[in-house]
Structure formats: structure tokens, C-alpha cells
C-alpha positions as CSV (number, residue, x, y, z in Angstrom):
1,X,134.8,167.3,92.9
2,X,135.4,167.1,96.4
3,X,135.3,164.1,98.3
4,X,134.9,164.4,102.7
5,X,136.8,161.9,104.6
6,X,135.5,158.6,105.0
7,X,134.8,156.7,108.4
8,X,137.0,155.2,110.5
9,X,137.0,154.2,113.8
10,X,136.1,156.6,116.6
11,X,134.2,158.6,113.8
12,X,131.3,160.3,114.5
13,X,128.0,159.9,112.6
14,X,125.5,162.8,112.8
15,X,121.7,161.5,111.8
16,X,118.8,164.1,111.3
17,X,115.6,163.2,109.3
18,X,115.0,165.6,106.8
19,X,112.2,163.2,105.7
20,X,110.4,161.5,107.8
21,X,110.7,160.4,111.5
22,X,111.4,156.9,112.9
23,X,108.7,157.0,115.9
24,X,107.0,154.0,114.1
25,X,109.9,152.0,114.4
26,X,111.8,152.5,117.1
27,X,113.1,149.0,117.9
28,X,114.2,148.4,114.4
29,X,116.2,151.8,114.3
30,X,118.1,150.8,117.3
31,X,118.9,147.6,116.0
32,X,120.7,149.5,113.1
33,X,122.3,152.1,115.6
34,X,123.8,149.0,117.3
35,X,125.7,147.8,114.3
36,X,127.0,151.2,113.3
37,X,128.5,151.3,116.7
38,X,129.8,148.1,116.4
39,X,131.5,149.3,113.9
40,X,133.6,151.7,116.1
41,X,131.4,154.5,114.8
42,X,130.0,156.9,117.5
43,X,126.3,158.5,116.8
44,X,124.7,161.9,117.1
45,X,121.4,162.5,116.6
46,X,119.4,165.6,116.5
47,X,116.0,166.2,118.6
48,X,113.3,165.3,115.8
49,X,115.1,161.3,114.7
50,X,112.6,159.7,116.9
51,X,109.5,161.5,116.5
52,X,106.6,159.2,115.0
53,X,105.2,161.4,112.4
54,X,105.8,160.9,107.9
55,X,107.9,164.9,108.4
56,X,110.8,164.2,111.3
57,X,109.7,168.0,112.5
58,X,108.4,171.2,110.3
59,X,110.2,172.0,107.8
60,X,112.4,175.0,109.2
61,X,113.2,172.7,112.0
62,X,115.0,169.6,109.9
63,X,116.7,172.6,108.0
64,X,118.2,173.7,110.9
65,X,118.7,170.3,112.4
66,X,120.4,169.1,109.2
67,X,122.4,172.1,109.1
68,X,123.8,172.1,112.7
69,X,125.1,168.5,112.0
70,X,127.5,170.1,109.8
71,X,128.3,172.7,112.0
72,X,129.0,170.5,114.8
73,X,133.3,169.5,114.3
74,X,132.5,166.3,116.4
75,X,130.4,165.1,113.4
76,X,132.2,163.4,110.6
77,X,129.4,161.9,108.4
78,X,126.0,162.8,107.8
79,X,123.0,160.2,107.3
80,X,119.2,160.2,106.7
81,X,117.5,158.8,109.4
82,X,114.4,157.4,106.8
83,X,112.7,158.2,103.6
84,X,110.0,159.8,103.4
85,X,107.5,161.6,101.0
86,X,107.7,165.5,102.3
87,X,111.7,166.3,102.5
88,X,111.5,169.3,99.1
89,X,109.4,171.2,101.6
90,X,112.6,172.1,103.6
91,X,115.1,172.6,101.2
92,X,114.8,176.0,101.5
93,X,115.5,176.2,105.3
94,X,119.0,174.2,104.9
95,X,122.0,177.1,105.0
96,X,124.0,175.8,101.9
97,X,126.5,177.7,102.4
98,X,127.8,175.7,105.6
99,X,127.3,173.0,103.8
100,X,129.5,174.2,101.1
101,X,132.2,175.4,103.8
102,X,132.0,172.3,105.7
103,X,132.0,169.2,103.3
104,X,130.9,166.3,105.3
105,X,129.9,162.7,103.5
106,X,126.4,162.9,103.4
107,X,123.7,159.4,102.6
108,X,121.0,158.5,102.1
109,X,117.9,156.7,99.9
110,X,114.9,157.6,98.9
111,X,113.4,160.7,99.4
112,X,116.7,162.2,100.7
113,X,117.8,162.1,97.4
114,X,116.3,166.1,97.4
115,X,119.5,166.5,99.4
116,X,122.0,164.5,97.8
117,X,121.6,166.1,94.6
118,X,121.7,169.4,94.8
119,X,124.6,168.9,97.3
120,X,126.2,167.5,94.3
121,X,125.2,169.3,91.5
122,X,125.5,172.4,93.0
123,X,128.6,172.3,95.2
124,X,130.2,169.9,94.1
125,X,130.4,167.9,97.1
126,X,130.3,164.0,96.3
127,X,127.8,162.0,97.8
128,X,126.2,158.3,98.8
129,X,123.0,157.0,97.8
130,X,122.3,153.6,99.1
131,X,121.1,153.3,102.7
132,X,119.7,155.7,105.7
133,X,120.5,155.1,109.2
134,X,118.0,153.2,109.4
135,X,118.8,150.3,106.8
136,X,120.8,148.1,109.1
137,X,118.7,146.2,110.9
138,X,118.5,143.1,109.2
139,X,119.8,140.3,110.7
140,X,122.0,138.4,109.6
141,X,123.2,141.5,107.8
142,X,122.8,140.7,103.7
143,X,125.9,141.6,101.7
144,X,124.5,144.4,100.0
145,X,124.5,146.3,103.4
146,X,127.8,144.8,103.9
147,X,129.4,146.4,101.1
148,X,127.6,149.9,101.9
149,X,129.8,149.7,105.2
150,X,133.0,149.1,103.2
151,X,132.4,151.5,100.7
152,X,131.7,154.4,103.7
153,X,134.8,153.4,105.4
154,X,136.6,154.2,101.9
155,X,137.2,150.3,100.9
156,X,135.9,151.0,97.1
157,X,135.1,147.7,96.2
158,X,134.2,146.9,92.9
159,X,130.1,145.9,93.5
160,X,128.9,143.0,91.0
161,X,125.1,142.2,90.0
162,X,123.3,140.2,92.8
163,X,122.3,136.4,91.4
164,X,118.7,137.0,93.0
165,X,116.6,139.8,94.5
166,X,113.5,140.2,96.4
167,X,110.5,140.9,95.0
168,X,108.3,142.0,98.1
169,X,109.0,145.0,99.3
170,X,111.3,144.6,102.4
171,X,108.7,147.2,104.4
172,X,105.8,144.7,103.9
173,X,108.0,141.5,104.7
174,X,108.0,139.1,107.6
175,X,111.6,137.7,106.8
176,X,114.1,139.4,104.1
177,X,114.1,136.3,101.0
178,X,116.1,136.9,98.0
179,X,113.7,134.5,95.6
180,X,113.7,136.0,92.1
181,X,116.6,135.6,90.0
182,X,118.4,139.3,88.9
183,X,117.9,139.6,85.1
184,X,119.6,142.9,83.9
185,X,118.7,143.8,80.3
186,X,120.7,146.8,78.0
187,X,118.7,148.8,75.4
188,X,122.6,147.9,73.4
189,X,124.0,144.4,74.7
190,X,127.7,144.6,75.9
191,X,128.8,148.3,77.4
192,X,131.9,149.2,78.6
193,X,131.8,153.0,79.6
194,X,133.7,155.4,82.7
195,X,131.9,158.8,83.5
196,X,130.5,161.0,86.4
197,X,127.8,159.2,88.1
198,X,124.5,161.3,89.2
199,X,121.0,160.2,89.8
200,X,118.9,159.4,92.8
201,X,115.3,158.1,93.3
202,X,113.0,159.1,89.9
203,X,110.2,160.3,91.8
204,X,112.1,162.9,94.0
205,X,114.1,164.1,91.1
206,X,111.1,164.8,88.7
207,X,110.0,167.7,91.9
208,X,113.3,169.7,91.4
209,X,113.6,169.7,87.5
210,X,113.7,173.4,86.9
211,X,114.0,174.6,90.4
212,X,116.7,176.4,92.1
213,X,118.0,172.7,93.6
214,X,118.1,172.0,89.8
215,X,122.4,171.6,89.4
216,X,121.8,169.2,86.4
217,X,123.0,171.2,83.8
218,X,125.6,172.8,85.3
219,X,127.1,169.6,86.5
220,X,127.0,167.6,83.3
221,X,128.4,170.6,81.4
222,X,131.2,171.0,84.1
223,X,132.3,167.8,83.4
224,X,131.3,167.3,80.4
225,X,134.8,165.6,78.8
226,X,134.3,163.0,81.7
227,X,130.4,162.2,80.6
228,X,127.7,161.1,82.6
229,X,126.1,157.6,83.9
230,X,122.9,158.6,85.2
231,X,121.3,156.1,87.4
232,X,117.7,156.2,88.2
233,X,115.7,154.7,91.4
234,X,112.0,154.3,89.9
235,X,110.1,153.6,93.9
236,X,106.2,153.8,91.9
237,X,105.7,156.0,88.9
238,X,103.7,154.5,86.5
239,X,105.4,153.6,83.0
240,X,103.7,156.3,81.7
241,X,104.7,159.1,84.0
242,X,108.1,156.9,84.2
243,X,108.8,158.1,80.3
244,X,107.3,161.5,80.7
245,X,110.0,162.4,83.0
246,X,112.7,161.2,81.2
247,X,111.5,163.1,78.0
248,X,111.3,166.0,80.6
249,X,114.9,165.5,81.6
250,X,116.0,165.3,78.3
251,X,114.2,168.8,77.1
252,X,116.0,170.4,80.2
253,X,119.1,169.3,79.4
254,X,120.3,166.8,81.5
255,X,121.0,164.3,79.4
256,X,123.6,166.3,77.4
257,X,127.5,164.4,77.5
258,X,125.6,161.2,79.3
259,X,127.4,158.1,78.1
260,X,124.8,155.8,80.0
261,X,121.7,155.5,82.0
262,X,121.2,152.6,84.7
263,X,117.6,151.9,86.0
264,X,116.7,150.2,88.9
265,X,113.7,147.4,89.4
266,X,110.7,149.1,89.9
267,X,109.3,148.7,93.0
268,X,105.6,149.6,92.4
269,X,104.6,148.9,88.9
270,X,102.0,150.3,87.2
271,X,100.7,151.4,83.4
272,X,97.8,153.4,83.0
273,X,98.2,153.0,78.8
274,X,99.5,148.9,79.0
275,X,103.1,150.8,77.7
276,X,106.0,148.9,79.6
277,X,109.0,150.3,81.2
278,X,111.0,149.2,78.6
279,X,109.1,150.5,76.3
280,X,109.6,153.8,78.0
281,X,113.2,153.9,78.1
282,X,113.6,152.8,74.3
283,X,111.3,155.3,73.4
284,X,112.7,158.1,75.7
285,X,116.1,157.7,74.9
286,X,116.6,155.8,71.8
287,X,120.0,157.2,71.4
288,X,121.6,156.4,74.6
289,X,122.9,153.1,76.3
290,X,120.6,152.0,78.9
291,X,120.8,148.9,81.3
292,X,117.5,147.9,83.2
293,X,116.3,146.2,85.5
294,X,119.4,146.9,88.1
295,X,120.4,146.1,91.4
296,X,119.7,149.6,92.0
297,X,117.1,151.2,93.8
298,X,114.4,150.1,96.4
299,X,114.3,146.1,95.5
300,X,117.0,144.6,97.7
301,X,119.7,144.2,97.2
302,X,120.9,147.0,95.4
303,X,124.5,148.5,94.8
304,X,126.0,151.8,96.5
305,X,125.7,154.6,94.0
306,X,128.4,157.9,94.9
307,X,127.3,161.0,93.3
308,X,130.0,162.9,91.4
309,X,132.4,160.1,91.4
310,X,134.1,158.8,88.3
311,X,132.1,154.9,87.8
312,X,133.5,152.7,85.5
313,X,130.5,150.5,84.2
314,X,130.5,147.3,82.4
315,X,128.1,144.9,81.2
316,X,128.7,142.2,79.3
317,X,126.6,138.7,79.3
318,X,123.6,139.9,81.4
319,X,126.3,140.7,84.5
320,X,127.5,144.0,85.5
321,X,129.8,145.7,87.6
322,X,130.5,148.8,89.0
323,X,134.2,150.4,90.0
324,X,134.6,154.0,91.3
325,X,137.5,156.2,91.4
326,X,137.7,159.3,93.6
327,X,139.5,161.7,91.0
């Protein structure tokens, strides 16, 4: 696994949007720029950041935008300027090889989770999932973002389970308020595991099962004496479609050597049948750890997850934590 150099100060961060553009909210993405260079960090962006449309650019273009920010030696660390709904349809236009030849840090949440993994999977490059460019505009910033910025300038703190989240979505909020207590719940009580650490948002991942961005298999196998924690982001698929996915990752063989599976809150829930997301899990993978429920995902807050890293995960008396090694 190979892991790019973290920030520091004076580092460069290069910022395309392979999803969407951040046109609609300009005032708040500036307020996140500001901290970042507050930081000491310097920023690039490319020409389609600020456009005001749900696809930062056609699809060739954020390929080749995306691209050129690891071509460019003054950039040090890549970011996701937003989510989106629309970043699979550029995939194709990214050069891979430069990115393979020029391993940079690359984040982002959401929909740029079509990135992250195959970056991953495939190449073998380690990865952050846990905040765009974006994400730091809140004020005063909550701790969650706080630890994202330690963990990207390569303080690996061990992250602990948050003692409340919110339960509106941030996006449709007047003021962030962490009012419902954090309640994490294991399909078998106390686990204690270490293993590679993969996953991403649900809903993006489901589009690349069986593609050629598909590195699932060939990453658990790789490191297969290591095992896997997958960790899955659920932003709105129904419970139903929720367990169909999972049984469709297990037929394709991603769940072979996994050790554990952490899912986030859902942020949009739904059930078309009345069957419950725990219900889904416990039927999906009866045979298989699984904590629920996590500060993982698109309810804030929610914990920094690095792809291909070795996570040691316990859980014991409805508390968790999370420790990663870079080995």
C-alpha cells in the first residue's frame, strides 16, 4: 500500500470537482478555503470549482482537470471540491496511469467516492474519505472537522464515537445542532478486530460493482491475511435496495477475508416492504460482525475513514474507536 505525504505547512492543495460545481455556494466555499489557508496550506484550483451547475464541467473536462492536478509538482494533496450525483460519468476520461505514477493524497465524501475507490483498489494508493473542500465552513469549526485536519497533516489520532449527532441534514439546516444522542448497535456485542479498511458511500459503490473501477476483489484477495473492515456511507437507499446491494456485494465477492463491516446513520430513510436496516444487515450478512448506526457517513459528525490503511476497530459497551496504522 502506498501512502503520499501528508500536509504540512507551505503544502499545496489542488481542488477539482469531479462531481459537482460549487457556483451555488460560493460564500460558504470560501469560508472553507479561508481555514485551509489558515492552516498554512496554499490552494489550487482548476477552471470548473466555481461553476454553478450539479456536473463541475462535462465529463472529459473534470477528467482532465482532475488529472492535471496530479501532474502539476506544485500540488501536494488532492480534494473534491463537493458531492454530487454525476461523477461515474467521467471516470473514464481520468489518465490512471498518472495517477498511479504520481501518488498524491486524494479526499473526498460522497459521490467522490467513484474516485477514491478504484484509486485504492486498483493502484493501491491509500486514500481519505471524510470531507471535500468544501466541508469547512462551519463556524465555530465542530471537532469532527477538527480531527479530519489532524489526520491530513499525518497526526493519526485514535477517533472515538461522538456522544450526539444531528439529525437534520446539515444542507437543510439554519445552525449545525448536535441533538440526538449517538447509539451504535453490533449484529455481535463486543468486537475487537485490525484489518484493511475499504468502503465509501453505498450508493456510489453499488454503480461500479462489476465494472472496470471494480478493484474489490482484487484488493481483499491481495490482502487477504490482513482481512477487511468494510465501512459503508448509506446517503438514501431504501432498506430494501440497502440489503440488495449488500447481497450483490457478497455474490461478487467482496466480502471474502472481511473481518467486519461498519455502517453509517442513514441519512434518508426509507422502506418500500416496512423491512428495517437492521433487518437488512442481519439478513445480508448473518455471518459477519457488523456495527450500525456509526458516526460514519453523511449525519454529522462522522469519523475520517483512510482507504487501504490497516484500522484497528473496537467496540465494546455501545462505544467505539478507531486507530490506524500506515503499514
Amino acid at each position: 500500500m502506498i501512502y503520499p505525504e501528508f500536509l504540512h505547512k507551505g503544502s499545496t492543495i489542488g481542488i477539482s470537482a469531479p462531481s459537482a460545481g460549487v457556483g451555488r455556494k460560493l460564500e460558504d466555499f470560501d469560508r472553507s478555503l479561508s481555514l485551509l489557508k489558515k492552516k498554512g496550506w496554499q490552494i489550487k484550483e482548476t477552471a470548473s470549482v466555481r461553476l454553478n451547475d450539479v456536473r463541475g464541467g462535462d465529463a472529459k473536462t473534470r477528467g482532465e482537470e482532475l488529472t492535471s492536478l496530479f501532474k502539476d509538482n506544485e500540488v501536494d494533496f488532492v480534494m473534491a471540491a463537493a458531492g454530487g450525483d454525476f461523477l461515474n460519468e467521467m471516470l473514464e476520461y481520468v489518465n490512471w496511469n498518472v495517477l498511479k505514477k504520481n501518488p498524491k493524497w486524494l479526499m473526498g465524501a460522497s459521490d467522490p467516492t467513484g474516485l477514491l475507490f478504484p484509486y485504492t483498489t486498483l493502484y493501491d494508493v491509500a486514500t481519505i474519505y471524510g470531507a471535500n473542500a468544501g466541508s469547512f465552513d462551519i463556524e465555530p469549526l465542530p471537532k469532527y472537522l477538527k480531527n479530519n485536519l489532524e489526520i491530513i497533516s499525518g497526526n493519526l489520532i485514535i477517533q472515538k464515537s461522538f456522544s450526539r449527532y444531528m439529525k437534520t441534514p446539515g444542507f437543510l439546516a439554519e445552525k449545525i445542532e448536535f441533538d440526538t444522542p449517538v447509539r451504535w448497535k453490533s449484529t455481535q456485542g463486543d468486537i475487537h478486530v485490525n484489518g484493511r479498511c475499504i468502503g465509501g458511500c453505498i450508493d456510489v459503490l453499488k454503480d461500479l460493482i462489476g465494472t472496470k473501477f471494480d478493484g474489490a476483489k482484487k484488493f481483499v484477495k491481495k490482502y487477504q491475511d490482513d482481512g477487511t473492515i468494510w465501512y459503508f456511507d448509506n446517503f438514501s437507499q431504501s432498506a430494501e435496495v440497502f440489503y440488495r446491494t449488500l447481497v450483490q456485494m457478497k455474490y461478487a465477492g467482496w466480502f471474502d477475508y472481511t473481518k467486519a463491516v461498519i455502517v453509517g446513520r442513514v441519512l434518508f430513510e426509507s422502506s418500500e416492504t416496512g423491512m428495517s436496516y437492521e433487518d437488512a444487515v442481519k439478513l445480508a450478512l448473518p455471518d459477519i460482525p457488523v456495527l450500525y448506526q456509526a458516526d460514519v457517513g453523511h449525519t454529522i459528525p462522522s469519523m475520517t475513514m483512510i482507504n487501504g490503511a490497516l484500522l484497528d476497530l473496537s467496540f465494546e459497551g455501545k462505544k467505539a474507536e478507531l486507530n490506524y496504522s500506515l503499514k
